[in-house]
C-alpha positions, 0 to 999 in steps of 0.5 A: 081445842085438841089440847084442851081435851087432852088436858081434862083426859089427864086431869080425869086419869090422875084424879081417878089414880089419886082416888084409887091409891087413896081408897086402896092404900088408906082402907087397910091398918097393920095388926101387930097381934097378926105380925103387922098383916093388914085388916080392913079398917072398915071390917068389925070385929065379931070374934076373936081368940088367940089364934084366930079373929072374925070380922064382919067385912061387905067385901068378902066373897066366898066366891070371889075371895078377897077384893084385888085392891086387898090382895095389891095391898098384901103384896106389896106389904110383903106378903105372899099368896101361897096356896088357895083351897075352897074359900081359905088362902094362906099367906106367908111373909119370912116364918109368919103364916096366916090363913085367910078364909074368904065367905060371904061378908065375914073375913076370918084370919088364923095364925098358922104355925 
């Protein structure tokens, strides 16, 4: 009986591993005119010029920031967070820079130079 229980925790803990390596790591798409950092797949496009692009993404937060599954995602595509002000976060991967700025249900990302 013992074993029983302790084989469906495991199976419990493994499916909810798969489902959240899943949504995490499947959710987000290089962009190469960003130098291949990750956008949301889920995010639309509302605005975008040669340094800058603004999307529409329900899990920004001006408080908040960006989730923690999209900050995971960064990290480990080499992209390290540098400095927060406000709502504005700005990452560096070798010589790339690019700013993330954070406000409710729109994710702006800059190109720094």
């Amino acid at each position: 009986m013992k074993r029983k229980a302790g084989l469906a925790i495991l199976a419990l803990i493994l499916m909810a591993s798969g489902i959240f390596y899943y949504t995490t790591f499947f959710s987000y798409q290089a962009s190469e005119a960003f130098s291949g950092f990750p956008i949301p797949k889920k995010a639309e496009l509302l605005e975008e010029n040669q340094d800058a692009r603004i999307y529409n993404w329900k899990k920004a937060s001006e408080e908040n920031g960006i989730p923690l599954g999209y900050e995971l995602v960064l990290k480990l595509n080499g992209w390290d967070k540098q400095e927060r002000e406000g709502a504005s976060v700005s990452y560096t991967k070798g010589e790339k820079h690019i700013d993330v700025i954070s406000q409710v249900q729109l994710l702006t990302l800059r190109k720094m130079e």
